[in-house]
N, C-alpha and C positions, 0 to 999 in steps of 0.2 A: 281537693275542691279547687279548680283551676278555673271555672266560668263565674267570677265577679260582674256585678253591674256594678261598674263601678255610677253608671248615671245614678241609678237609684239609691248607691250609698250617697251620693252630692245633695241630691235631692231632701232624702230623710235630714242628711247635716243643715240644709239650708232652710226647712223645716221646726231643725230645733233651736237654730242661730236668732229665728224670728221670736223665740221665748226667751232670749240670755236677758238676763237684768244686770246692764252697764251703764248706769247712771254718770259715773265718774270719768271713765275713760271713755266712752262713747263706742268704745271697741268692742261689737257685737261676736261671738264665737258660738259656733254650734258642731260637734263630731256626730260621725257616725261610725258602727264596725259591724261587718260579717261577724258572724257568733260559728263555732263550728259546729252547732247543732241546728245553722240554717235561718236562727234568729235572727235580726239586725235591732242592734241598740244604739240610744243616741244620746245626746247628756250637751248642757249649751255652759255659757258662763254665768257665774253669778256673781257681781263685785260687793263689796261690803264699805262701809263708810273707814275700816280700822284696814286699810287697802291688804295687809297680809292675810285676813282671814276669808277674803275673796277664794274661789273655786273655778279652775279651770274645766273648758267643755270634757276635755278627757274625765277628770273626776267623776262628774255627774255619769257620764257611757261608763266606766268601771261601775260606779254605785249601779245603775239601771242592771249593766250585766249581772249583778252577785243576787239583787234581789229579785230576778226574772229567771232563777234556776242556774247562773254560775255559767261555767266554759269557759271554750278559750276565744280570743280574738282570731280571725284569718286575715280581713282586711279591714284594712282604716284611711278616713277619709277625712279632715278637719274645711273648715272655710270661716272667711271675713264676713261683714256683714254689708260686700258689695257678692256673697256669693262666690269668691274666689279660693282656691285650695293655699291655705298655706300648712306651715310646718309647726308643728307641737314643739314645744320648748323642751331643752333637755329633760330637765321636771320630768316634766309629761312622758318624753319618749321612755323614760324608765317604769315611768307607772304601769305603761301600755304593754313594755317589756315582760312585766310580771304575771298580767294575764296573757299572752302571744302563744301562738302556737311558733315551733321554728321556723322562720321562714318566713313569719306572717308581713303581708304587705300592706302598704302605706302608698296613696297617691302624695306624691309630694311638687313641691314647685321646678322641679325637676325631672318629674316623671313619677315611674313607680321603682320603689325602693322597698327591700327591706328592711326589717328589723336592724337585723344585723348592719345594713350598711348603714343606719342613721343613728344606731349607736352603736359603734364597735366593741368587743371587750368587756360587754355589760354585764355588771353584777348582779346577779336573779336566786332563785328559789334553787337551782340547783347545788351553789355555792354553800346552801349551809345545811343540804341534806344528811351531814354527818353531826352536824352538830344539836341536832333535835332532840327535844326529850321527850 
């Protein structure tokens, strides 16, 4: 799957940023991602008064993804709440790592990136395929 919109994943993100509930930090987030069955999911922030128990946009796009029939990520796209692409926090970029297809791409403030290049050497699901019971 090589022809991304990536407009329309900004768009969907910018979309869901305008739902985040950040009372506290003022710091609106909203993601979006390619699904590889063609979906697109989105998920915003949501901050909490006990500030750790707050939820990044990625969280919310993994939750929409698992309960909208599962797969994997191709592309992803995050933004501020002037609409701008920024970059997922480490956090994040592992979370995102765990549902990813290889390879899968990321608009970043840099450009387009993958997976791999924005977290190198990442620990996933394959690491403990022998260890399962």
């Amino acid at each position: 799957m090589t022809d991304i919109d990536w407009d329309h994943l900004r768009s969907v993100a910018n979309e869901a940023m305008q739902r985040a509930y950040a009372p506290y930090s003022r710091y609106k987030v909203g993601a979006a991602a390619l699904v590889s069955d063609g979906r697109v999911v989105s998920g915003c922030n949501v901050e909490n008064a006990s500030y750790g128990v707050g939820l990044c946009a990625e969280c919310g796009l993994v939750s929409e993804l698992n309960m909208t029939g599962g797969g994997q990520l191709v592309a992803f796209v995050c933004v501020n709440g002037e609409g701008e692409t920024i970059m997922p926090c480490g956090r994040c970029r592992q979370l995102l790592f765990e549902f990813a297809i290889p390879g899968m791409l990321l608009e970043t403030v840099s450009g387009i990136r993958t997976i791999d290049e924005v977290l190198p050497d990442a620990f996933g699901p394959r690491d403990l395929e022998g260890f399962r019971a």
